[in-house]
N, C-alpha and C positions, 0 to 999 in steps of 0.2 A: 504387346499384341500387334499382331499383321497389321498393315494399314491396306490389304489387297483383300479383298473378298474371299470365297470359296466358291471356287465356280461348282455351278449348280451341276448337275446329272446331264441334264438337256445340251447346258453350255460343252458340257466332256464330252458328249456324245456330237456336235457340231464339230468339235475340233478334233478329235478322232478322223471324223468322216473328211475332213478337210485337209488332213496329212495324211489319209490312204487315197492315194490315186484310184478313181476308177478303172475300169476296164472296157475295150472297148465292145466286148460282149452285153454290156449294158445296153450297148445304142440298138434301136432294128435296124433290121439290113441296108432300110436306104441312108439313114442317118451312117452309119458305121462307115459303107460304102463311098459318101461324101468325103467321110473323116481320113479316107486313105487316099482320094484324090485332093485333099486341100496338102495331105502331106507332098505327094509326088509334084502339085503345083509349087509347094515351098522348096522343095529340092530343086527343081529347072530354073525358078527362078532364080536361085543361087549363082547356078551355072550358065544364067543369062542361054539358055535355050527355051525353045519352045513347047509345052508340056503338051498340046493336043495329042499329035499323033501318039505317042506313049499312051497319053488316057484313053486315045480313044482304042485302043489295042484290052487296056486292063478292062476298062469299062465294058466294052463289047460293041459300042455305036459311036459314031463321030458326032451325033445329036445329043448325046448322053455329055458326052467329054466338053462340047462346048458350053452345054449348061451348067454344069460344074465350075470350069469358069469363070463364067458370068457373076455367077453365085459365090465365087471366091473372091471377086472382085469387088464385090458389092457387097459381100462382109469385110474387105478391109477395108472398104472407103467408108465402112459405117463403124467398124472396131474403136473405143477409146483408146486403146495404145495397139503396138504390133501385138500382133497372134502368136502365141505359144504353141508349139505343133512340135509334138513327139516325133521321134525317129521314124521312118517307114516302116520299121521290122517291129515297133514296138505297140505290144498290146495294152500297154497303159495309156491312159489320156491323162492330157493337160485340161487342168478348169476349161480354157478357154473350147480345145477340143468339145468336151461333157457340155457344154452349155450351146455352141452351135451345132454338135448330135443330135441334141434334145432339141432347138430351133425345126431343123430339116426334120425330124423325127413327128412333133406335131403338124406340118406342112403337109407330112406324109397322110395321116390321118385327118387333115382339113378341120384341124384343133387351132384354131385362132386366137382364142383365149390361153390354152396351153402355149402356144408361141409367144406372144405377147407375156406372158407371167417369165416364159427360159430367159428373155430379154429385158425384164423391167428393170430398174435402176441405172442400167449397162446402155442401152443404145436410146437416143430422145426420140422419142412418138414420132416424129415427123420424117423421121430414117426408116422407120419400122416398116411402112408398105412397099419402099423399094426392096429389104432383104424378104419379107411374104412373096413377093411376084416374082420374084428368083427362085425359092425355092420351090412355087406350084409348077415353077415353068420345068424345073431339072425333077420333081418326082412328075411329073405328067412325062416327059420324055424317059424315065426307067421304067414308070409302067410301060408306056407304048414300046418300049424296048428298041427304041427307034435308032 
């Protein structure tokens, strides 16, 4: 006899979901939209240039581009390890991508609770209201489309 259990239904179905990359059609637009300037911020950073002016071209506002970020900066200073960020071309997300989507995504909707649950285990309470005030600050500046 196994000495390994039988993983349950639920457990298959976790781990299914957990080796199928989401997609970034998942996120809403402001979520999504961040997802693609954290990537083009990973890229310049690579290349040790500076990412504004580019975002702020894709973005459409130079207020947009700098909250973005701010907001990139203040998830890696709060991330427990480096950020996983897919290709620029690529429609799949990384965990980490799906789970700051999901962040900026309840910000979007001023879901507090929702934000706080995409971030529980992952970032200590005491990090939390610095990445909330980032992200009110970059979806206020997409709506005002500033």
């Amino acid at each position: 006899m196994s000495q390994h259990p039988i993983p349950s239904t639920v457990a298959k179905q976790i781990i299914v979901g957990l080796a199928t990359p989401p997609r970034i059609e998942a996120l809403g637009p402001i979520g999504g939209r961040f997802i693609h300037a954290l990537r083009l911020i990973a890229l310049h950073e690579r290349l040790s240039r500076d990412p504004v002016p580019e975002l702020a071209v894709r973005l459409g506002s130079v207020a947009v581009a700098a909250k973005a970020l701010i907001l990139a900066h203040a998830v890696s200073a709060s991330w427990p390890e480096n950020i996983h960020v897919s290709r620029f071309c690529c429609q799949l997300l990384s965990h980490d991508e799906m789970t700051i989507g999901t962040m900026v995504d309840a910000a979007a909707h001023s879901d507090r609770t929702g934000f706080e649950a995409a971030l529980a285990g992952l970032i200590r309470a005491e990090r939390m209201h610095r990445l909330w005030d980032s992200a009110l600050a970059l979806v206020a500046a997409e709506v005002r489309g500033v």
